[in-house]
N, CA, C and O atoms as CSV, one atom per row, in Angstrom:
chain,resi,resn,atom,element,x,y,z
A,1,UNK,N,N,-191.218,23.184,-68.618
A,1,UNK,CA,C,-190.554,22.674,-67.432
A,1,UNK,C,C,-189.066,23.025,-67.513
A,1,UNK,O,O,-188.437,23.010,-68.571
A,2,UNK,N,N,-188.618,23.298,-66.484
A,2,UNK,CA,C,-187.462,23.703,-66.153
A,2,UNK,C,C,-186.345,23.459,-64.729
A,2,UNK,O,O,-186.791,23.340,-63.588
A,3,UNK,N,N,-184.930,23.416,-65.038
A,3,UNK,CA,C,-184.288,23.557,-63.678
A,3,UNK,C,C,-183.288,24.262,-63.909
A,3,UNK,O,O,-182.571,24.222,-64.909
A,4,UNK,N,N,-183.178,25.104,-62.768
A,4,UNK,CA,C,-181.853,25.739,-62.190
A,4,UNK,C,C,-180.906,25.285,-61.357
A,4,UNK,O,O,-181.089,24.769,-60.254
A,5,UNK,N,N,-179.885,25.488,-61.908
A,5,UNK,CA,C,-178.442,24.614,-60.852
A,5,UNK,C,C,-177.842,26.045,-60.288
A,5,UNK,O,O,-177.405,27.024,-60.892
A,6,UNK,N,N,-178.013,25.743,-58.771
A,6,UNK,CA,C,-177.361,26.137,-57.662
A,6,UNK,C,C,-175.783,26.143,-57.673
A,6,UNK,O,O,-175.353,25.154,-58.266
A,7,UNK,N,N,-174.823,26.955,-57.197
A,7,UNK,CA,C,-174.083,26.840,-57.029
A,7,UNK,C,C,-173.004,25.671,-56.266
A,7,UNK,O,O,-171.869,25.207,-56.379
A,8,UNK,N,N,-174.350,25.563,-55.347
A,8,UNK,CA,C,-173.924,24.308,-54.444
A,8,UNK,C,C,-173.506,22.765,-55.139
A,8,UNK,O,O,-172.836,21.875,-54.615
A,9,UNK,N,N,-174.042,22.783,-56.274
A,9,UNK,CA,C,-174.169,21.376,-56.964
A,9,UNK,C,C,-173.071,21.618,-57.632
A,9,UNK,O,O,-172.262,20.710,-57.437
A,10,UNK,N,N,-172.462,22.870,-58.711
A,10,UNK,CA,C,-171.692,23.415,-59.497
A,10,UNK,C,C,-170.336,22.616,-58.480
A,10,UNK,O,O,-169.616,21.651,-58.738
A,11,UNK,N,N,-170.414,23.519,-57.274
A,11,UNK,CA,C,-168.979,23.163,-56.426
A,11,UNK,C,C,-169.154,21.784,-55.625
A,11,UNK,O,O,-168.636,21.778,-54.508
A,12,UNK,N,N,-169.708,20.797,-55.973
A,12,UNK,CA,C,-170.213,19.267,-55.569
A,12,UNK,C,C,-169.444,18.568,-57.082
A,12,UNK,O,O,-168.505,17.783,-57.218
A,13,UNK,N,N,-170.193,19.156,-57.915
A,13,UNK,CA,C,-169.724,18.401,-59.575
A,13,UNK,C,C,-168.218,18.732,-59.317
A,13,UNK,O,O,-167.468,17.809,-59.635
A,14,UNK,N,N,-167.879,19.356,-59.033
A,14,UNK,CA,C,-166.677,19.399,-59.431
A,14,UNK,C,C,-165.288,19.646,-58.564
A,14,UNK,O,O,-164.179,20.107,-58.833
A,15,UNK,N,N,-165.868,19.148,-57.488
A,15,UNK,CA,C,-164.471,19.092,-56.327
A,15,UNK,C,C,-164.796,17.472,-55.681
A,15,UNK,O,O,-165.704,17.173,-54.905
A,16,UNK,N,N,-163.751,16.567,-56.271
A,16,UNK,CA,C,-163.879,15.607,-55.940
A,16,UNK,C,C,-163.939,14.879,-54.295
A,16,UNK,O,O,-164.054,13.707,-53.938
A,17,UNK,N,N,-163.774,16.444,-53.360
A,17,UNK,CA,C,-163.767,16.178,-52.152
A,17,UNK,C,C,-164.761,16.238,-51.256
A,17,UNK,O,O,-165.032,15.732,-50.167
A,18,UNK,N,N,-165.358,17.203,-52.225
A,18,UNK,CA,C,-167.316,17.678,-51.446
A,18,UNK,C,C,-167.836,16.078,-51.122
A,18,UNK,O,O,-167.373,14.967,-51.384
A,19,UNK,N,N,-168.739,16.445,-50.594
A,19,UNK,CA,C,-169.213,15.391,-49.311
A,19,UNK,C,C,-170.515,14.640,-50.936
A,19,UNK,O,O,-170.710,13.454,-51.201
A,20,UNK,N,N,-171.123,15.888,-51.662
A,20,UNK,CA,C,-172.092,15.466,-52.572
A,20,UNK,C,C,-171.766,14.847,-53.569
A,20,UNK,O,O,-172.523,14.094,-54.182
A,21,UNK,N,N,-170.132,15.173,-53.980
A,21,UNK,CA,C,-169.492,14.774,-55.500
A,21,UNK,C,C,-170.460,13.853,-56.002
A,21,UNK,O,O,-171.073,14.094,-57.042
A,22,UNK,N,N,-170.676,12.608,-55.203
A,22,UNK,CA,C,-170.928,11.186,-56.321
A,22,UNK,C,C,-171.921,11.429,-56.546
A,22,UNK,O,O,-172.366,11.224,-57.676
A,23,UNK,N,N,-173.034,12.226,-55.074
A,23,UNK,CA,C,-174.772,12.301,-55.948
A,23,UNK,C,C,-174.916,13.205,-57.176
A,23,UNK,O,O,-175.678,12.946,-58.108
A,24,UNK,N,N,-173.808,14.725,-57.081
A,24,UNK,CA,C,-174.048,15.236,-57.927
A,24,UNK,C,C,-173.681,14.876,-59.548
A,24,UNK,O,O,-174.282,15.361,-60.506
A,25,UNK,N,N,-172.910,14.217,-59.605
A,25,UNK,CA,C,-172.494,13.087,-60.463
A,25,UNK,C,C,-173.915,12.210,-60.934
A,25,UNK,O,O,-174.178,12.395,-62.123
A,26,UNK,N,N,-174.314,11.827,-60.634
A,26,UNK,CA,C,-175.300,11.246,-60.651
A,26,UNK,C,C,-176.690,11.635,-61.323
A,26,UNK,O,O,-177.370,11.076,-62.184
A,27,UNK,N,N,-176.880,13.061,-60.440
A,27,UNK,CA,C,-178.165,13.879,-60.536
A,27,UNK,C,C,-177.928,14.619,-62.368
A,27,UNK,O,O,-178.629,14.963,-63.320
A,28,UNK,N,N,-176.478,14.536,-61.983
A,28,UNK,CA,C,-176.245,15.452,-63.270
A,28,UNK,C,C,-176.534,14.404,-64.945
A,28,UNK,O,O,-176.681,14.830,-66.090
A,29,UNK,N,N,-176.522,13.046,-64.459
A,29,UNK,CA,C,-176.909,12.707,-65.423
A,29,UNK,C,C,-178.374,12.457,-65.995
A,29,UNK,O,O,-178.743,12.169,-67.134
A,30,UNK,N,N,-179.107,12.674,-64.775
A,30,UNK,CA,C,-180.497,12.396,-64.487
A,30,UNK,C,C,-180.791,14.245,-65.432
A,30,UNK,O,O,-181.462,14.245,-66.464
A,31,UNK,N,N,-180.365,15.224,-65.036
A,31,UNK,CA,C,-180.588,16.687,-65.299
A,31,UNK,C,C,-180.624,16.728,-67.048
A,31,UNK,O,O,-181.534,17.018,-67.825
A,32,UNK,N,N,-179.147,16.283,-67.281
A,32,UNK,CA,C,-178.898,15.915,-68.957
A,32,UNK,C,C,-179.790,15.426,-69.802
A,32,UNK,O,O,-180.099,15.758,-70.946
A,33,UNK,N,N,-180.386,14.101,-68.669
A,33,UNK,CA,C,-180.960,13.667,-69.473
A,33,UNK,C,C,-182.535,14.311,-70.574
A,33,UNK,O,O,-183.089,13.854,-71.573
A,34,UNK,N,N,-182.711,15.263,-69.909
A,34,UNK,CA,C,-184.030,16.112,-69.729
A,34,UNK,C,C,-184.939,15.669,-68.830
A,34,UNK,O,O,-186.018,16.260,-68.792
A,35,UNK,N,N,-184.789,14.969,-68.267
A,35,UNK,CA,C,-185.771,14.641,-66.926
A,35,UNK,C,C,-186.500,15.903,-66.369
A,35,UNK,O,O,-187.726,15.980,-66.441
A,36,UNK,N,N,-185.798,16.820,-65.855
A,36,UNK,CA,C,-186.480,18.556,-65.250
A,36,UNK,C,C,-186.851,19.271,-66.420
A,36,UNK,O,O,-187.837,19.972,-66.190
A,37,UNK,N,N,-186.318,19.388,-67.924
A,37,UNK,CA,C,-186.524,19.983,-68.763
A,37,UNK,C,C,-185.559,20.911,-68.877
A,37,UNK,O,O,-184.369,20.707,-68.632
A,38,UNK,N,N,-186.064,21.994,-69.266
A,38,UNK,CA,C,-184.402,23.136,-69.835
A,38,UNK,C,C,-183.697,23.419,-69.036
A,38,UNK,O,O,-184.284,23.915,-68.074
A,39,UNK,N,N,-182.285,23.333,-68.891
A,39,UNK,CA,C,-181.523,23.485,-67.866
A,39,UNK,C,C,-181.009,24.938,-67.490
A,39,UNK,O,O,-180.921,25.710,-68.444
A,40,UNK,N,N,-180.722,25.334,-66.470
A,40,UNK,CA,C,-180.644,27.233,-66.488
A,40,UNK,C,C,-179.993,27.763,-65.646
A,40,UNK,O,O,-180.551,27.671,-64.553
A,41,UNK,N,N,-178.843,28.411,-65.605
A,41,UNK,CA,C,-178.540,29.649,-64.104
A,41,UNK,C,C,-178.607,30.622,-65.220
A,41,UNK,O,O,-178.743,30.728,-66.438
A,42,UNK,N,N,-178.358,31.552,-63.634
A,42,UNK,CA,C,-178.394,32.881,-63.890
A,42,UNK,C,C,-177.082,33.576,-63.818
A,42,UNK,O,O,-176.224,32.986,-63.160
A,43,UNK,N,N,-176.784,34.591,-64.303
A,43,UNK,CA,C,-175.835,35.405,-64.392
A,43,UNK,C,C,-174.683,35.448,-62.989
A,43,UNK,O,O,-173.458,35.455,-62.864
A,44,UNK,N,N,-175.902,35.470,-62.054
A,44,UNK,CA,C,-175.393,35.429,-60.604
A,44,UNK,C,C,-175.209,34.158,-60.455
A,44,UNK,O,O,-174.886,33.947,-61.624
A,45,UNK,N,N,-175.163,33.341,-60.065
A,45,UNK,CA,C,-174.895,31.893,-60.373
A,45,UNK,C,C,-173.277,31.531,-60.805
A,45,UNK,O,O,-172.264,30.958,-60.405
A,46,UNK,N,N,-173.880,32.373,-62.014
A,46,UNK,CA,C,-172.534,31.592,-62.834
A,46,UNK,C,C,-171.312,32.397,-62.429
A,46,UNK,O,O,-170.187,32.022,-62.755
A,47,UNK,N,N,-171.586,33.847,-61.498
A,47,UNK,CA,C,-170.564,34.720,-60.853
A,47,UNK,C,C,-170.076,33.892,-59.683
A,47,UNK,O,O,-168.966,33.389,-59.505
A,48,UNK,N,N,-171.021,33.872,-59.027
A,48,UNK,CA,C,-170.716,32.932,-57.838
A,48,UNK,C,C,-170.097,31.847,-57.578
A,48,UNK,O,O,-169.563,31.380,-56.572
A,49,UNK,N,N,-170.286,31.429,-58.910
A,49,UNK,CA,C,-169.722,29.467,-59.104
A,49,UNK,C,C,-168.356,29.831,-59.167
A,49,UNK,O,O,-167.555,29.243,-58.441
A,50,UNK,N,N,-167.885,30.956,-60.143
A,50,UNK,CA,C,-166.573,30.912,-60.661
A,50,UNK,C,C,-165.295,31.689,-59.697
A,50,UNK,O,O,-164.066,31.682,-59.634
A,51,UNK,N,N,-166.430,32.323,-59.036
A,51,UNK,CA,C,-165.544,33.027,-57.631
A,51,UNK,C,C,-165.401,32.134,-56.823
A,51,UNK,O,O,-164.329,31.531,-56.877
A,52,UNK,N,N,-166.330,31.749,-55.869
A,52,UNK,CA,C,-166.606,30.414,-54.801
A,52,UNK,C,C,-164.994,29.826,-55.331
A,52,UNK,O,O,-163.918,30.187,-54.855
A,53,UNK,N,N,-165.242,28.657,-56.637
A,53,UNK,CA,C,-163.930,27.953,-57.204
A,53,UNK,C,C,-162.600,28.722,-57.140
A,53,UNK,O,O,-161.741,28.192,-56.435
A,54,UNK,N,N,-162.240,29.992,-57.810
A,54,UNK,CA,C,-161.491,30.437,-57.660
A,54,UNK,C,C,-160.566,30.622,-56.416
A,54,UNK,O,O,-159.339,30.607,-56.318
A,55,UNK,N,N,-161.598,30.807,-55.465
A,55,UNK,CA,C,-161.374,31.232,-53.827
A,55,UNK,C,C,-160.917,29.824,-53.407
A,55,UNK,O,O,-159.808,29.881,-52.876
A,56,UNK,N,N,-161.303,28.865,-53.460
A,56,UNK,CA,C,-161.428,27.705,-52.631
A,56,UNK,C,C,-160.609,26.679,-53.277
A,56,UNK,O,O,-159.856,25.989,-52.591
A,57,UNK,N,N,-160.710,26.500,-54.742
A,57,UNK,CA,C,-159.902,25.043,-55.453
A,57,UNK,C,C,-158.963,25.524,-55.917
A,57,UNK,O,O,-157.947,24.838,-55.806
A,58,UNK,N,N,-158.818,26.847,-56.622
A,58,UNK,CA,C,-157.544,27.720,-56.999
A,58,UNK,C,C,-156.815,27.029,-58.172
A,58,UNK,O,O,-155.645,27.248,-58.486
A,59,UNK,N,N,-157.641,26.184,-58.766
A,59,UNK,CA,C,-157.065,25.380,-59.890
A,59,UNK,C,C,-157.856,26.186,-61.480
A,59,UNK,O,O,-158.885,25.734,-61.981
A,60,UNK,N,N,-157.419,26.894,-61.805
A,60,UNK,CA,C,-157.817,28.131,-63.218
A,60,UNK,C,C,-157.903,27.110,-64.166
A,60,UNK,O,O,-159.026,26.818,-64.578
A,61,UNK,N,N,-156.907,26.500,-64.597
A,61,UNK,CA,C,-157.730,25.154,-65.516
A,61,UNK,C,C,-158.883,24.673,-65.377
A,61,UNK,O,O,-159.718,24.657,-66.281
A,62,UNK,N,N,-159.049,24.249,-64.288
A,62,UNK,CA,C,-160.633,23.930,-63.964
A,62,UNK,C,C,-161.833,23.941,-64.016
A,62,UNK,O,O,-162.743,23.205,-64.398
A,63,UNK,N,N,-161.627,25.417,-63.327
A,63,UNK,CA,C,-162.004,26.567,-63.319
A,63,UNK,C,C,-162.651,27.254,-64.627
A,63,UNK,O,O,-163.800,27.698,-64.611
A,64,UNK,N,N,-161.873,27.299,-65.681
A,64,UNK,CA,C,-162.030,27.973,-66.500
A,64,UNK,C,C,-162.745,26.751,-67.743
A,64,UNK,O,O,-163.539,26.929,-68.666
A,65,UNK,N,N,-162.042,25.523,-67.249
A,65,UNK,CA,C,-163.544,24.523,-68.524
A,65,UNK,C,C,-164.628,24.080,-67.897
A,65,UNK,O,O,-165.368,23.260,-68.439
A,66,UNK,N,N,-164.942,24.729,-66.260
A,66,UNK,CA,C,-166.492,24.362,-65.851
A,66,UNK,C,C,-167.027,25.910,-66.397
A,66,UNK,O,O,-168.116,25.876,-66.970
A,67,UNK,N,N,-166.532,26.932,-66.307
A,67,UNK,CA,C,-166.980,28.199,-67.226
A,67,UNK,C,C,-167.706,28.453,-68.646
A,67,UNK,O,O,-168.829,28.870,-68.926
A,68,UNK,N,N,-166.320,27.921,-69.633
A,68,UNK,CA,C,-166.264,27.073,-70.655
A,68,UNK,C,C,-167.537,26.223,-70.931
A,68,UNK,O,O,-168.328,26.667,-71.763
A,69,UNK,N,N,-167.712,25.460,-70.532
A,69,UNK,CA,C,-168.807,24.456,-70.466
A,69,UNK,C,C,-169.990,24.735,-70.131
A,69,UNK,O,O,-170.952,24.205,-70.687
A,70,UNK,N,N,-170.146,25.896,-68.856
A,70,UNK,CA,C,-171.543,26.221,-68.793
A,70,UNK,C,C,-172.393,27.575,-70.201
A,70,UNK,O,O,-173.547,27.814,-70.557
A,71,UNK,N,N,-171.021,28.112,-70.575
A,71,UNK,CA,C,-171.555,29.249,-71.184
A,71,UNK,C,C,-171.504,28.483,-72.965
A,71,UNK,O,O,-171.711,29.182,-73.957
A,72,UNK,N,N,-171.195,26.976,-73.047
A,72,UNK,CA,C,-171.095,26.447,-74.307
A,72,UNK,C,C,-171.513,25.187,-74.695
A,72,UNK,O,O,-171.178,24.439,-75.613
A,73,UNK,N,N,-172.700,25.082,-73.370
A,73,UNK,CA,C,-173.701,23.967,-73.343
A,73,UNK,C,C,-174.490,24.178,-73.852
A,73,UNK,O,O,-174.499,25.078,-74.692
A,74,UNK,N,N,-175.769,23.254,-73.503
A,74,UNK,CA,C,-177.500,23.367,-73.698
A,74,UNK,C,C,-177.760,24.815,-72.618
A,74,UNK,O,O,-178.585,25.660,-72.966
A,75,UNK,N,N,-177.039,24.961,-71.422
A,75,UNK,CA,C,-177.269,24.935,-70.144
A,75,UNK,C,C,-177.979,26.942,-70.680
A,75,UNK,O,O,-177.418,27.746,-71.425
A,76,UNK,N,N,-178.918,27.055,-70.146
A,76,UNK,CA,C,-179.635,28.536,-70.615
A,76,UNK,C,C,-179.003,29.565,-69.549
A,76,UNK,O,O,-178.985,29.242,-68.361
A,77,UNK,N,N,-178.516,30.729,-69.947
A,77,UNK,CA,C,-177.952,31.345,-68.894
A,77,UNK,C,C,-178.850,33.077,-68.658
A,77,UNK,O,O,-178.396,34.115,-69.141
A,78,UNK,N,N,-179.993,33.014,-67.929
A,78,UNK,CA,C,-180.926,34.094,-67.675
A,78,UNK,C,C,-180.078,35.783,-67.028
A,78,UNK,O,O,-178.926,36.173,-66.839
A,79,UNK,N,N,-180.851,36.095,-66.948
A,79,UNK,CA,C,-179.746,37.692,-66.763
A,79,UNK,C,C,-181.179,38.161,-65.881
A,79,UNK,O,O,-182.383,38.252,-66.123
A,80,UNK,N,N,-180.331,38.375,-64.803
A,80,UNK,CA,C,-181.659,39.081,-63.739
A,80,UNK,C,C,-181.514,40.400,-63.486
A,80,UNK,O,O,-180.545,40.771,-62.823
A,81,UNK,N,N,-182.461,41.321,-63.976
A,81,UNK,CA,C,-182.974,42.685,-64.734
A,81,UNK,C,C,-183.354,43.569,-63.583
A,81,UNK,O,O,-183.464,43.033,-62.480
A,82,UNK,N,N,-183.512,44.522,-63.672
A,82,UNK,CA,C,-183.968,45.453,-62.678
A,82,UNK,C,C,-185.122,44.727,-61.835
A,82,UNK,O,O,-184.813,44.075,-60.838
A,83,UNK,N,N,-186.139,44.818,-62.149
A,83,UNK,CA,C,-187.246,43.772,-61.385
A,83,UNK,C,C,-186.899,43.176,-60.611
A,83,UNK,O,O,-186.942,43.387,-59.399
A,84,UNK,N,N,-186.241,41.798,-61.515
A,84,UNK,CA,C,-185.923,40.692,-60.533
A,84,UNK,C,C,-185.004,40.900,-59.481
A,84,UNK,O,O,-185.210,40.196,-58.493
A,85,UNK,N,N,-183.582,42.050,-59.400
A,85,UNK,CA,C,-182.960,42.528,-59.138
A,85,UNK,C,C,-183.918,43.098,-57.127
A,85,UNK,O,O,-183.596,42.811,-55.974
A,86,UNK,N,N,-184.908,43.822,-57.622
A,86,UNK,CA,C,-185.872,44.372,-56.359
A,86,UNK,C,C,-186.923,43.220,-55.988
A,86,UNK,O,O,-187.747,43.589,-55.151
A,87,UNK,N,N,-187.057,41.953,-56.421
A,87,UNK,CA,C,-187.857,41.184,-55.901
A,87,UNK,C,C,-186.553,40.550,-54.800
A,87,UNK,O,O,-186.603,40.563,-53.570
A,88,UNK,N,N,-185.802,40.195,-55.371
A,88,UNK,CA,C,-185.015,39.547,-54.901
A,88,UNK,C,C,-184.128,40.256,-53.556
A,88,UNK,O,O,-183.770,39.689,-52.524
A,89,UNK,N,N,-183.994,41.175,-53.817
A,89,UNK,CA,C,-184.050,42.384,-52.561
A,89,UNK,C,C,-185.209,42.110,-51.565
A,89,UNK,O,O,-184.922,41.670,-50.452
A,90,UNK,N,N,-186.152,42.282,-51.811
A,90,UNK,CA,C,-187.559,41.859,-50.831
A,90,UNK,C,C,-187.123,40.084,-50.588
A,90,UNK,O,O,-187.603,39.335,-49.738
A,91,UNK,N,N,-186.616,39.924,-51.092
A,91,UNK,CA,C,-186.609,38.424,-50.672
A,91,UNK,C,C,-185.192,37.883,-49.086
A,91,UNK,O,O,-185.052,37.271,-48.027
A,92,UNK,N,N,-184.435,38.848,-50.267
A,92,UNK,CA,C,-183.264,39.144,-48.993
A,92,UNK,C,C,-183.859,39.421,-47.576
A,92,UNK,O,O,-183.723,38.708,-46.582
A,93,UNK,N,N,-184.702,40.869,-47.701
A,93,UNK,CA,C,-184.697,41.336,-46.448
A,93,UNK,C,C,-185.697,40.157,-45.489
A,93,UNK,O,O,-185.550,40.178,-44.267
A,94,UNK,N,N,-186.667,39.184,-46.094
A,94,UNK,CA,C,-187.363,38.283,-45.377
A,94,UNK,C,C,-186.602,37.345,-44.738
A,94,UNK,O,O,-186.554,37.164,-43.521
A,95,UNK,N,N,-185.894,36.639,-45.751
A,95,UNK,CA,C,-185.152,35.537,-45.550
A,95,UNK,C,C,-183.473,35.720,-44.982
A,95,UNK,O,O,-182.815,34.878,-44.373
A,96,UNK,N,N,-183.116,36.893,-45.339
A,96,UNK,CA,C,-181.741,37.088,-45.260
A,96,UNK,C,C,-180.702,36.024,-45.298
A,96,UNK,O,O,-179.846,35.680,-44.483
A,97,UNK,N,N,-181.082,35.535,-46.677
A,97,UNK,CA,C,-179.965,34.265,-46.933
A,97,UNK,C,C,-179.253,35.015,-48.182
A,97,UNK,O,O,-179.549,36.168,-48.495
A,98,UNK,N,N,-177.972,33.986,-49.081
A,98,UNK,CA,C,-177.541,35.387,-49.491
A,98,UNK,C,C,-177.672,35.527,-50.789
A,98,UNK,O,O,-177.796,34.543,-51.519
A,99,UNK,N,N,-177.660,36.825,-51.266
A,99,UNK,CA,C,-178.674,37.196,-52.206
A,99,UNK,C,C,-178.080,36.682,-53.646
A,99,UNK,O,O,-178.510,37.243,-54.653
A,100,UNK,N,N,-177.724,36.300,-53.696
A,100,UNK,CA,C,-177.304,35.121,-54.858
A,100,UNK,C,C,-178.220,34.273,-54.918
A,100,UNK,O,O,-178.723,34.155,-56.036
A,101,UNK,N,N,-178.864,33.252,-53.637
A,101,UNK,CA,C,-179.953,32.719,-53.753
A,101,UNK,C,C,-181.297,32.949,-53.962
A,101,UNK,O,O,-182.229,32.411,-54.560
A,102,UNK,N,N,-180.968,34.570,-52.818
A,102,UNK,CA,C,-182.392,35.159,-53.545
A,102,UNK,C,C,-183.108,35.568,-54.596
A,102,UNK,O,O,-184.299,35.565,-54.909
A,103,UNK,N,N,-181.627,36.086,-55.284
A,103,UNK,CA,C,-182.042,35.883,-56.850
A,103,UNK,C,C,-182.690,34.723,-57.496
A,103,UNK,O,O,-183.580,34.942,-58.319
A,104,UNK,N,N,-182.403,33.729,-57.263
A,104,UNK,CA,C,-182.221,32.343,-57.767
A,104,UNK,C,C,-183.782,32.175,-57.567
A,104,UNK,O,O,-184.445,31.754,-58.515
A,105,UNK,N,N,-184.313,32.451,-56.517
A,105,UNK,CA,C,-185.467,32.062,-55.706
A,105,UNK,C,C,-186.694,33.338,-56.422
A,105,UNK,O,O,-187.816,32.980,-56.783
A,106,UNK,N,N,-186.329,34.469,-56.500
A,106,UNK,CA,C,-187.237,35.430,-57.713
A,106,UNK,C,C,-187.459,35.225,-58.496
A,106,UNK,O,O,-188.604,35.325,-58.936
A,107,UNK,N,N,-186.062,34.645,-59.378
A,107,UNK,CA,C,-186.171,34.459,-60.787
A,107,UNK,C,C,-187.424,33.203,-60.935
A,107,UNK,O,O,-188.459,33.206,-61.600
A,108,UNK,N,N,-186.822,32.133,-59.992
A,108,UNK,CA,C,-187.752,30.848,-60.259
A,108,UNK,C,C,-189.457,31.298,-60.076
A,108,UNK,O,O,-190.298,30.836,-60.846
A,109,UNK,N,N,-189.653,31.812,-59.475
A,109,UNK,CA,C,-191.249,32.279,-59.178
A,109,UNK,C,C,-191.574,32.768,-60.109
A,109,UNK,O,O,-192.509,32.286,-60.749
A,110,UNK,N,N,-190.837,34.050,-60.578
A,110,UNK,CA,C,-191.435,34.587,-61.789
A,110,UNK,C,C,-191.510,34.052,-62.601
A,110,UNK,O,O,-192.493,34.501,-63.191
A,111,UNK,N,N,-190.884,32.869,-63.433
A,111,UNK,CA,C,-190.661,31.792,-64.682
A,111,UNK,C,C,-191.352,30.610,-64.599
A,111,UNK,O,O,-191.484,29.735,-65.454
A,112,UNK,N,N,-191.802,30.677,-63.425
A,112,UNK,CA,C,-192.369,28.924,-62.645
A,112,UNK,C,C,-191.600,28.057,-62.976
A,112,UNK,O,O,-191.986,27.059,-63.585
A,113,UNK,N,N,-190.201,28.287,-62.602
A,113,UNK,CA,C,-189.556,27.139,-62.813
A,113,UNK,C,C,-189.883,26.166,-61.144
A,113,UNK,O,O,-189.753,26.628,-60.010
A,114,UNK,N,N,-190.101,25.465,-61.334
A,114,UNK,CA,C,-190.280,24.426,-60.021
A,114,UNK,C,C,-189.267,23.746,-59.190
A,114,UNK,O,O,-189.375,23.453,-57.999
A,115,UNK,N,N,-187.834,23.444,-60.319
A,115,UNK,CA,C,-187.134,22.407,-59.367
A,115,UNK,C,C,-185.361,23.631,-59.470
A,115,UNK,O,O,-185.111,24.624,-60.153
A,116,UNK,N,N,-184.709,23.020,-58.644
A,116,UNK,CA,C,-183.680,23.646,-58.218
A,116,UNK,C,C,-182.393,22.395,-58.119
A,116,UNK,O,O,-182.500,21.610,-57.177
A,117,UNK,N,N,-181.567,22.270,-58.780
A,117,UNK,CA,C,-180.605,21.246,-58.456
A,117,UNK,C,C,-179.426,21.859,-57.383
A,117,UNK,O,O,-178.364,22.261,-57.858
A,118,UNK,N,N,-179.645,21.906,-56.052
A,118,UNK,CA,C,-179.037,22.535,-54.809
A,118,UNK,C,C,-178.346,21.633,-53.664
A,118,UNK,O,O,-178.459,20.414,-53.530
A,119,UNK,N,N,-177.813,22.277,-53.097
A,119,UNK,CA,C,-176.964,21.249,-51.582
A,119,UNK,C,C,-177.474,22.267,-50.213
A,119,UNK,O,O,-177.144,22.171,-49.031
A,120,UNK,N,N,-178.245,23.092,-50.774
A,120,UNK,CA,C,-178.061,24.290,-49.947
A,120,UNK,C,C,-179.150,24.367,-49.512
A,120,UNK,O,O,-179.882,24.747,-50.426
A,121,UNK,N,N,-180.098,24.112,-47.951
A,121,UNK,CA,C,-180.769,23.752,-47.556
A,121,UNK,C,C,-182.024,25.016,-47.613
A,121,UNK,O,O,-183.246,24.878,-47.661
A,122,UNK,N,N,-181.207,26.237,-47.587
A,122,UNK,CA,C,-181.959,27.295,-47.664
A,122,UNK,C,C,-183.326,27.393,-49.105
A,122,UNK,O,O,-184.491,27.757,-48.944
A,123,UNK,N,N,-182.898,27.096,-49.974
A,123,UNK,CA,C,-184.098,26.802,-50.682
A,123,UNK,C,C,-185.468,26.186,-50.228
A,123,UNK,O,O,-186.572,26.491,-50.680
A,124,UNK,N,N,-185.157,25.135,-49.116
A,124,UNK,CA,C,-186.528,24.610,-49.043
A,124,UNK,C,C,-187.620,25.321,-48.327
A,124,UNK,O,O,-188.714,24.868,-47.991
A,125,UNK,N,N,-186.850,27.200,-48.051
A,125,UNK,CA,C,-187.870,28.037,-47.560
A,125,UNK,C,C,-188.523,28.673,-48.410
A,125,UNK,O,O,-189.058,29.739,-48.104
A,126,UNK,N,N,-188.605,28.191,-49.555
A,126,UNK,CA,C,-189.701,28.722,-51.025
A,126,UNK,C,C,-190.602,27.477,-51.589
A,126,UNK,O,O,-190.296,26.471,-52.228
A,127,UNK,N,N,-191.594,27.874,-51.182
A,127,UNK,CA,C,-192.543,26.556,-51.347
A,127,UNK,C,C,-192.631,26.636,-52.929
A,127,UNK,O,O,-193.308,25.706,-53.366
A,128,UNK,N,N,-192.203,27.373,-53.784
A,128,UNK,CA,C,-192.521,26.586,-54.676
A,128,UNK,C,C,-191.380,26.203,-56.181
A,128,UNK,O,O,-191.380,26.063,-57.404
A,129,UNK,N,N,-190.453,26.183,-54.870
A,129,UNK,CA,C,-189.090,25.211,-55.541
A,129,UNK,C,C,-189.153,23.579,-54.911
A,129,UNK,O,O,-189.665,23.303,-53.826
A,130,UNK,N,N,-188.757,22.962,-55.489
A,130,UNK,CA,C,-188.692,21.677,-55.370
A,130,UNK,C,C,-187.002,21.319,-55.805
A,130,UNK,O,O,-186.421,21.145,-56.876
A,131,UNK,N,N,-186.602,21.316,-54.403
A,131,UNK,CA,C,-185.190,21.007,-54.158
A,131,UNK,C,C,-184.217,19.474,-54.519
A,131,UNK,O,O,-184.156,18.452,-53.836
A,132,UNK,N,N,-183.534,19.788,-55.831
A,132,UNK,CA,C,-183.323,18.235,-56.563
A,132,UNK,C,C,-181.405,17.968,-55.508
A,132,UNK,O,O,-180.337,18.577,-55.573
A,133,UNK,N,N,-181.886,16.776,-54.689
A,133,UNK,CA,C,-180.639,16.656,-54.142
A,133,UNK,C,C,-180.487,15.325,-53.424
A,133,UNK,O,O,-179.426,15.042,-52.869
């Protein structure tokens, strides 16, 4: 058993202004706890998280110990490979949401990971993620 954290939750945990802060606060202790089981992003993910922040909170301290922290946790960090790379392409062109998620959404199928810790509504068009939010 397994979960992947979305970007959406990443920039919830940690901008005390997002609308999710307190649930993700919350969820995140529920996640820790092992409740979903191994915790995981992906390469893209963790690109996305640190750009998104960069762009938007502009605070590099921050910034740089939610980085810090993801690459010096439990937290498993997957690398999506040629394959997943062209599933996730086919996934794009169906869904055309953006391909950061679609990755997210390949990878999970292929691994059976089931749950997704997200804010981002677009997931709940993959039946077989189970959207933690």
């Amino acid at each position: 058993m397994a979960v992947l954290i979305d970007t959406s939750f990443f920039i919830a945990y940690i901008n005390s202004r997002d609308k999710n802060h307190a649930l993700s606060r919350k969820l995140a202790a529920e996640i820790f706890s092992g409740k979903y089981g191994q915790i995981t992003v992906t390469d893209h993910i963790f690109d996305e998280t640190i750009t998104t922040c960069l762009h938007h909170l502009k605070k590099k301290s921050t910034i740089e110990q939610l980085g810090d922290q993801i690459l010096n946790s439990e937290i498993e960090l997957l690398q999506i490979n040629e394959e997943l790379f062209r599933d996730s392409w086919d996934l794009f062109r169906k869904y055309h949401y953006s391909f950061t998620d679609c990755t997210s959404a390949a990878l999970s199928k292929k691994l059976k990971i089931k749950h997704i810790a997200a804010f981002d509504h677009n997931f709940d068009a993959f039946p077989w993620l189970n959207r933690i939010s």
